[in-house]
N, C-alpha and C positions, 0 to 999 in steps of 0.2 A: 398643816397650818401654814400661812403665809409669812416669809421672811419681814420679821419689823412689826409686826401685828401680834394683838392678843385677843384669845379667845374672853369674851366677856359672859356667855351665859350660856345654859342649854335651854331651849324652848323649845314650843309647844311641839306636841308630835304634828309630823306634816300632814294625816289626814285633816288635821283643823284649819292647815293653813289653804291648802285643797280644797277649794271650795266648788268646785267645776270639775269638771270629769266624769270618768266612768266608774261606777263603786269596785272596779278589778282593782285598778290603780291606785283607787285609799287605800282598799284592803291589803295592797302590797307595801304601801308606807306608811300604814297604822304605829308599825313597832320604829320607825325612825326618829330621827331628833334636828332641830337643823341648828346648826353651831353659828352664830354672828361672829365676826371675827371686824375689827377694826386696824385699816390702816395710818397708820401715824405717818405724818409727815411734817419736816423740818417749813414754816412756812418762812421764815429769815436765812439769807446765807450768812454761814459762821464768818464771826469778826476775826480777823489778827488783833493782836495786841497792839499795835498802831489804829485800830477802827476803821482799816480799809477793809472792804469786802472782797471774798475770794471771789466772787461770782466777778466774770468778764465779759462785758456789753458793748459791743464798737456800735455808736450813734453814732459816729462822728457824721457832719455831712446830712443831719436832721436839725430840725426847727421844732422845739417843743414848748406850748402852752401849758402852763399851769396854774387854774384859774385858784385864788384864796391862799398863796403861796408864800405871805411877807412871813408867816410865822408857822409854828407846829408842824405838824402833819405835812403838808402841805408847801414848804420848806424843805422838807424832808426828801419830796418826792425831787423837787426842783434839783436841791443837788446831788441824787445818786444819778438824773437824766444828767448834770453838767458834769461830774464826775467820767459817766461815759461817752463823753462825747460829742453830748446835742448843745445847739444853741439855746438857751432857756430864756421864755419872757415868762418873769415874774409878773404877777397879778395881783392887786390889790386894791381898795379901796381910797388910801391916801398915800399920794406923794414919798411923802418921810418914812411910812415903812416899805410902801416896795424899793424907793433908792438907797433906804437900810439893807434890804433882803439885796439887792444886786450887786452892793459893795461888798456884802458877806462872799459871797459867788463870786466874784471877780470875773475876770476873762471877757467870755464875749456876751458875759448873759446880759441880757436889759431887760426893762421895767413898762409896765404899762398902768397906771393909776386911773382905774373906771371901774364904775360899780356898773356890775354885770345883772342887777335885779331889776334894770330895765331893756329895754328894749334899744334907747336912745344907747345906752353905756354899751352895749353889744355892738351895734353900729359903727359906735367910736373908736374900738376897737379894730374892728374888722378891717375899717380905712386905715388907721393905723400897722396892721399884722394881718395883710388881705391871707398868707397861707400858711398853714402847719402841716407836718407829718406825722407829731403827737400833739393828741390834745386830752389834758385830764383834768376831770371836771370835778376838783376840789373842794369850789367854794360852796360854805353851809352856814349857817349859825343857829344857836342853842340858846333862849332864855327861860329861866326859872319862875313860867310864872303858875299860877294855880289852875287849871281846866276852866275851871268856872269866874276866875277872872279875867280870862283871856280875852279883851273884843275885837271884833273883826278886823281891825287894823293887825292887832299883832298877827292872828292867822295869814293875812295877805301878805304881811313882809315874809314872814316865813316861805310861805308859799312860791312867793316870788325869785327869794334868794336860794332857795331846797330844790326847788322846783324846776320853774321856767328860766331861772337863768342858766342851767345844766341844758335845759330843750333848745332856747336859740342858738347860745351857743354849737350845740349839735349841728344842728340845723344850718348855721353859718359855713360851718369849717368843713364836717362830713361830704361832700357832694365830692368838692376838691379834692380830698382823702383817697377818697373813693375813686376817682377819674385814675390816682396815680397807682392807684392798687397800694391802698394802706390799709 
């Protein structure tokens, strides 16, 4: 068995799983069994009791986008990047919380207020922050509403905001990315 792993079950004899082949071959793994084994892994690096992470990440000398970043998640990401080292432009929707989110950050991070669920705010953007070397595509949103009350409006925001602002985005920055081997 594999270091870190536990055997979770015995299943089916392998002529079952055997679906192909030559009947020598079932008949040779008829009386077999095959053992699933699961590897575990740590997907957070452990905290110190200060909340710095042991994991060590030299950005320095990068430019990272993080589109939906005033708050949560997303936040989150912004500063373990400014932590190691990248310049971080926060992204958000209004004013007051991305220059919330940036003063949180301090340093060299800045702000960029443009709603990215159009085309136009992708644009705005772009002139604004023509290049990155990360760019992670954050922004989403979630409302409660019923299936069947949903009408096309709310689908297209959704759609919009889930969707295609994650694709031009891409589409904007990737090329660039890509040219410098990112």
């Amino acid at each position: 068995m594999l270091a870190g792993s536990r055997r979770l079950a015995q299943v089916v004899p392998m002529a079952r799983v055997c679906r192909s082949g030559s009947r020598a071959i079932k008949d040779r793994l008829r009386a077999k069994t095959v053992s699933i084994e699961v590897q575990t892994f740590r997907l957070r690096p452990q905290m110190r009791a200060t909340g710095e992470s042991t994991m060590k990440i030299d950005l320095s000398g990068k430019t990272a986008l993080v589109t939906g970043s005033t708050e949560g998640i997303g936040f989150a990401i912004a500063k373990g990047l400014h932590v190691a080292g990248a310049v971080v432009v926060v992204n958000g929707r209004t004013r007051d919380k991305v220059d919330a989110a940036v003063a949180q950050l301090g340093g060299n991070a800045r702000g960029q207020a443009v709603d990215l669920a159009t085309a136009d705010g992708v644009t705005m953007l772009v002139r604004a922050e023509p290049h990155f070397d990360i760019v992670v595509s954050n922004a989403g949103i979630f409302q409660p509403v019923d299936f069947f009350e949903a009408d096309d409006g709310v689908w297209e925001r959704h759609w919009q905001v889930n969707v295609m602002a994650g694709v031009r985005v891409a589409r904007a920055y990737l090329p660039g990315m890509a040219a410098k081997g990112r």
